[in-house]
C-alpha positions, -999 to 999 in steps of 0.1 A, spaced: 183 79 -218 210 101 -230 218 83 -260 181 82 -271 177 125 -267 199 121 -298 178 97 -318 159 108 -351 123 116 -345 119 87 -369 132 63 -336 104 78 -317 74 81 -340 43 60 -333 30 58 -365 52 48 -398 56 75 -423 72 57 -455 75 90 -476 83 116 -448 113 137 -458 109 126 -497 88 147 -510 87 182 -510 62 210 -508 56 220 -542 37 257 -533 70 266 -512 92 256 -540 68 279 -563 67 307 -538 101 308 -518 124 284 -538 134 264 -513 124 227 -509 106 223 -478 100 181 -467 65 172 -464 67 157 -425 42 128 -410 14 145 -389 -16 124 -368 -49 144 -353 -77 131 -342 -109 147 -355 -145 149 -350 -172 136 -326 -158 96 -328 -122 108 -327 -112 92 -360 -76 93 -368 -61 109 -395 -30 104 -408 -15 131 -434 14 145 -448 23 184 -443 50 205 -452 75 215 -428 73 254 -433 37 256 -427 41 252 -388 76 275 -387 66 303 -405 29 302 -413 34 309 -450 25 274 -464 -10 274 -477 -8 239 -488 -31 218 -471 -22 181 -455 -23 155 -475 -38 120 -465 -14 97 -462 -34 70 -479 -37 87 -511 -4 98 -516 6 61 -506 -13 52 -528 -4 70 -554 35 63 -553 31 29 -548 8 28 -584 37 47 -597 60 25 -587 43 -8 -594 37 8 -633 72 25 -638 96 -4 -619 77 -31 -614 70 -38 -649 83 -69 -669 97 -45 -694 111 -22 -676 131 -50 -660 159 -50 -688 164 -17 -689 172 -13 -652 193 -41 -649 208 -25 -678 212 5 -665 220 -10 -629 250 -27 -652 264 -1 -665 264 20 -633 281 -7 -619 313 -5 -646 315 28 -644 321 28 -606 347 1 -609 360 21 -636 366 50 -612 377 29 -584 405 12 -608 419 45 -620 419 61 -580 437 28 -568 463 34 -600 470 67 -590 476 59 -551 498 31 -563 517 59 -584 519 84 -557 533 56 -529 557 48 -552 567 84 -549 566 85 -514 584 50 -502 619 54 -498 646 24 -515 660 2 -491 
């Protein structure tokens, strides 16, 4: 019981929030300047107690100052998955990530090569001769 007190609140959510914490609150950003993480939220509304699911921004509950309203969850889902499907996913937009993916790739080892030279340089420095 201990260990979970110290779990995320994404361990003990109910509901699955794919974009909480990735997006930001644009009208903070505008206002204060400061990016503010639009958070998972659940209420239950009207006379059949539908669910709804939305998206609101994590200054609006601390400080009041957020006039944003919630988002619905399935529309901004929505959305970004479109997005994604029509930038990514996209047979020709393949190439150029795996391109891109490439030359990431050699530029990391690049940087890895030259730090492992210069830590073999400076322990030749340090070991002593026999």
């Amino acid at each position: 019981m201990n260990q979970n007190k110290r779990q995320p609140g994404a361990y003990k959510a109910k509901e699955m929030y794919l974009l909480s914490g990735l997006i930001v609150c644009g009208e903070c950003l505008k206002n204060v300047g400061i990016q503010y993480a639009m958070m998972g939220n659940t209420k239950y509304s009207g006379r059949s107690k539908l669910k709804y699911v939305t998206y609101r921004c994590g200054n609006r509950d601390r400080t009041k100052a957020c006039k944003n309203p919630e988002l619905r969850r399935e529309y901004i889902e929505a959305y970004v998955l479109a997005q994604l499907q029509e930038k990514i996913f996209y047979d020709q937009a393949i190439p150029v990530l795996a391109k891109q993916l490439n030359e990431y790739q050699n530029s990391k080892q690049t940087s890895v090569k030259a730090d492992q030279h210069r830590l073999t340089k400076s322990l030749e420095g340090v070991e002593a001769p026999d």
